[in-house]
Z-matrix of the N, CA and C atoms (Angstrom, degrees):
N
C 1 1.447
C 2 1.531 1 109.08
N 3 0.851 2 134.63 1 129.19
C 4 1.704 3 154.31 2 -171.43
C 5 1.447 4 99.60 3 -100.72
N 6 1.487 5 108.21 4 103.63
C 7 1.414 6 124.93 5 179.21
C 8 1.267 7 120.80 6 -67.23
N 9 1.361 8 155.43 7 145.55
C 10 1.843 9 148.64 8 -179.11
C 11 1.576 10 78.91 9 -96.85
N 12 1.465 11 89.46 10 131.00
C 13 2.049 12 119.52 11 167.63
C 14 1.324 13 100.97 12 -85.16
N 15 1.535 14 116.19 13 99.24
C 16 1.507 15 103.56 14 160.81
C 17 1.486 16 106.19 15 -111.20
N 18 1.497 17 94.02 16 161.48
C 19 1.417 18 116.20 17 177.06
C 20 1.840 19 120.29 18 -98.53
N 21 0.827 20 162.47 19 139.74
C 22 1.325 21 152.89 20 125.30
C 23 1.449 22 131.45 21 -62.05
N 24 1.420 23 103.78 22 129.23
C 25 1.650 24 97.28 23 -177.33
C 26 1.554 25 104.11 24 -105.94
N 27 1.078 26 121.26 25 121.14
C 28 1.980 27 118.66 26 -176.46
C 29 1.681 28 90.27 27 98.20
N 30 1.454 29 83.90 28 158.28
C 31 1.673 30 98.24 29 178.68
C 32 1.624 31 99.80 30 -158.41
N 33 1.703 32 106.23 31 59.37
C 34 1.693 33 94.55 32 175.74
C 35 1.511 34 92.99 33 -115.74
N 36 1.441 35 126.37 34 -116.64
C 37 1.529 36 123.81 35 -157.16
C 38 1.716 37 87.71 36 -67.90
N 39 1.689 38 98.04 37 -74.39
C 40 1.707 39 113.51 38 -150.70
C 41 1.417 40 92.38 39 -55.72
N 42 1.690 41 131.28 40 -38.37
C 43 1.998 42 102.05 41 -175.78
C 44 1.387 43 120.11 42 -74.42
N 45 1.586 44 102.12 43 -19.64
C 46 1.742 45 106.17 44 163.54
C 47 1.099 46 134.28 45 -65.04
N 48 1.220 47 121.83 46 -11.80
C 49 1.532 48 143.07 47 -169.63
C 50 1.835 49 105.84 48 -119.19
N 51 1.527 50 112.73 49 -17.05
C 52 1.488 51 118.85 50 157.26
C 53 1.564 52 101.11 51 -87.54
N 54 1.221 53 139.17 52 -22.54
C 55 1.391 54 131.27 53 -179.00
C 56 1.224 55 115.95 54 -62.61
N 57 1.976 56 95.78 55 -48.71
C 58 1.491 57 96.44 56 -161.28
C 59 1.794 58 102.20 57 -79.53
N 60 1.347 59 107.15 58 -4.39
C 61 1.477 60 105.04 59 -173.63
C 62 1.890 61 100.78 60 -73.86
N 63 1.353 62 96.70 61 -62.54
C 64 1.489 63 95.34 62 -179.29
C 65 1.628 64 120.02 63 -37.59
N 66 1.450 65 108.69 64 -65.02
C 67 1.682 66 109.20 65 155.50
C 68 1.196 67 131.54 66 -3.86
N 69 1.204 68 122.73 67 -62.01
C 70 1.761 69 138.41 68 152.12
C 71 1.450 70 114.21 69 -57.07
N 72 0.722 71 131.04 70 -27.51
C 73 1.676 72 134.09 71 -153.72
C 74 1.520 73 107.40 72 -85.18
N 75 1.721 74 144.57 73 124.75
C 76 1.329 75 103.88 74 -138.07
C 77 1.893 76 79.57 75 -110.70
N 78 1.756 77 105.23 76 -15.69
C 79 1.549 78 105.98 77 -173.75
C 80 1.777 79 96.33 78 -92.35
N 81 1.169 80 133.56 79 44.65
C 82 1.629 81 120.56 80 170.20
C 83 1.708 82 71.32 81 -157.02
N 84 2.200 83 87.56 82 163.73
C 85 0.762 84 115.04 83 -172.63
C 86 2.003 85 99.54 84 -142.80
N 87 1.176 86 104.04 85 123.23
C 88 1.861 87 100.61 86 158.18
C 89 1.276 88 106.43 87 -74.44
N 90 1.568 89 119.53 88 123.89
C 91 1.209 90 146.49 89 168.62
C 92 1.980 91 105.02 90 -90.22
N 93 1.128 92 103.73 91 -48.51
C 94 1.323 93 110.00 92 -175.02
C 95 1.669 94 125.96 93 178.96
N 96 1.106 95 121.25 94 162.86
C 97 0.881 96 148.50 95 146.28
C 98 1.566 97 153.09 96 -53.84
N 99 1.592 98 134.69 97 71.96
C 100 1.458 99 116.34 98 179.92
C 101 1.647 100 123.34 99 -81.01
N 102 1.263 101 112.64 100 125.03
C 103 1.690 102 114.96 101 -179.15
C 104 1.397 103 96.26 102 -105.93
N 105 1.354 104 110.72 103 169.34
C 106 1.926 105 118.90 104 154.47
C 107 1.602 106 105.84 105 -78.29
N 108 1.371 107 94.47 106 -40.37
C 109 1.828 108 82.37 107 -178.92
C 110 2.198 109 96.99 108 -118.10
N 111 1.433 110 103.52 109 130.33
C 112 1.729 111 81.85 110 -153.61
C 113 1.399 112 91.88 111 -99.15
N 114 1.424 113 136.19 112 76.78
C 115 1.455 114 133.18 113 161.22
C 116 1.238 115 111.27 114 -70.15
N 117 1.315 116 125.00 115 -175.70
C 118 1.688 117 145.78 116 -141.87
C 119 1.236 118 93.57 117 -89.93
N 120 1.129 119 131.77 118 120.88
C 121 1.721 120 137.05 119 163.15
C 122 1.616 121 106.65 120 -42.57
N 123 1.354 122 119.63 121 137.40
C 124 1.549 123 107.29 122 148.93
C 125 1.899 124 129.53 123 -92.80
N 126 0.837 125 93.94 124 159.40
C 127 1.470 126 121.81 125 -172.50
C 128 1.149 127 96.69 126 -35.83
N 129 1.345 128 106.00 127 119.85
C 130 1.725 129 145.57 128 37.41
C 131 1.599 130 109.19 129 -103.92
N 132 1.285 131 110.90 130 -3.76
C 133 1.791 132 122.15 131 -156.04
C 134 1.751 133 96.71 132 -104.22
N 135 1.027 134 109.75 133 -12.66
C 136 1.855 135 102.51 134 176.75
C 137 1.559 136 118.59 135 -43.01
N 138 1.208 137 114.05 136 -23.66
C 139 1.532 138 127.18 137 173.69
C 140 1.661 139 110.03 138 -58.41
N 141 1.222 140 106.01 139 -57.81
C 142 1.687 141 142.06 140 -167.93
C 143 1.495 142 84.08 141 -53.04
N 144 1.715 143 119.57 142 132.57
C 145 1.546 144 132.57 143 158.68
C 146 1.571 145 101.41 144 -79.75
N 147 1.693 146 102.20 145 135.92
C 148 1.239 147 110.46 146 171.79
C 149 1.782 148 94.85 147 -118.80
N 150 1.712 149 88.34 148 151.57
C 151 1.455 150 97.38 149 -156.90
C 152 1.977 151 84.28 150 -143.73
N 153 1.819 152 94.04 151 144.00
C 154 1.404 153 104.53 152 162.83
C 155 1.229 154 122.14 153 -107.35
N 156 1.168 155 121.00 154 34.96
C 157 1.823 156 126.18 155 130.93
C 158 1.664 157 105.83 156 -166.59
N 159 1.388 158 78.99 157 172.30
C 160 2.027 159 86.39 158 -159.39
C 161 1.784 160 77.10 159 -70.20
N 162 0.669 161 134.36 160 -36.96
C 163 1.466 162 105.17 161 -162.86
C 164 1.827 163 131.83 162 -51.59
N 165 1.250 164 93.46 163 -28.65
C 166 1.894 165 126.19 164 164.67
C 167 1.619 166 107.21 165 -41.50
N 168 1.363 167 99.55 166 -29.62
C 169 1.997 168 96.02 167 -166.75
C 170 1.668 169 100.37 168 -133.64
N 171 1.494 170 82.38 169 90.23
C 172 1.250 171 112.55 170 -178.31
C 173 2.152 172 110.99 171 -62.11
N 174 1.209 173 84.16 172 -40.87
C 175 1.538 174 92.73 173 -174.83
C 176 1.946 175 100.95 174 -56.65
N 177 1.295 176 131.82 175 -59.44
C 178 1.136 177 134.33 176 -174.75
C 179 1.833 178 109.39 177 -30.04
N 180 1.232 179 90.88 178 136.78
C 181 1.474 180 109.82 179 -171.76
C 182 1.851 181 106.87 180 -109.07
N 183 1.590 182 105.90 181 -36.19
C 184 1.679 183 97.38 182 167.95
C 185 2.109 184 89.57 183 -135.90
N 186 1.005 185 91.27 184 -179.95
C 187 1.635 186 115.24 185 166.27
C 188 1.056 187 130.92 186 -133.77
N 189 1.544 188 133.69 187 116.77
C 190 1.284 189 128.53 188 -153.98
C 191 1.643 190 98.97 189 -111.48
């Protein structure tokens, strides 16, 4: 099965609550993260590259 690469842009309530959705989701995948300042996700997402512009995460297929 060929997973959809999404990206997130923001990471306050609503991209945290798109994170944890993707997480579950077994056909999507979090590719990444855009912040203004792009430090280390916390846990469960520390894996996840955070990037200061979508352009950085090349892999992403949409951006939410």
């Amino acid at each position: 099965m060929n997973r959809l690469r999404v990206a997130i842009v923001g990471f306050g309530g609503l991209g945290q609550a798109c994170a944890r959705a993707l997480h579950h989701a077994p056909d999507l995948e979090l590719v990444g993260v855009v912040r203004r300042a792009p430090h280390t996700l916390p846990h469960p997402f520390a894996h996840v590259p955070a990037a200061g512009h979508l352009r950085e995460l090349a892999r992403a297929s949409i951006a939410l």
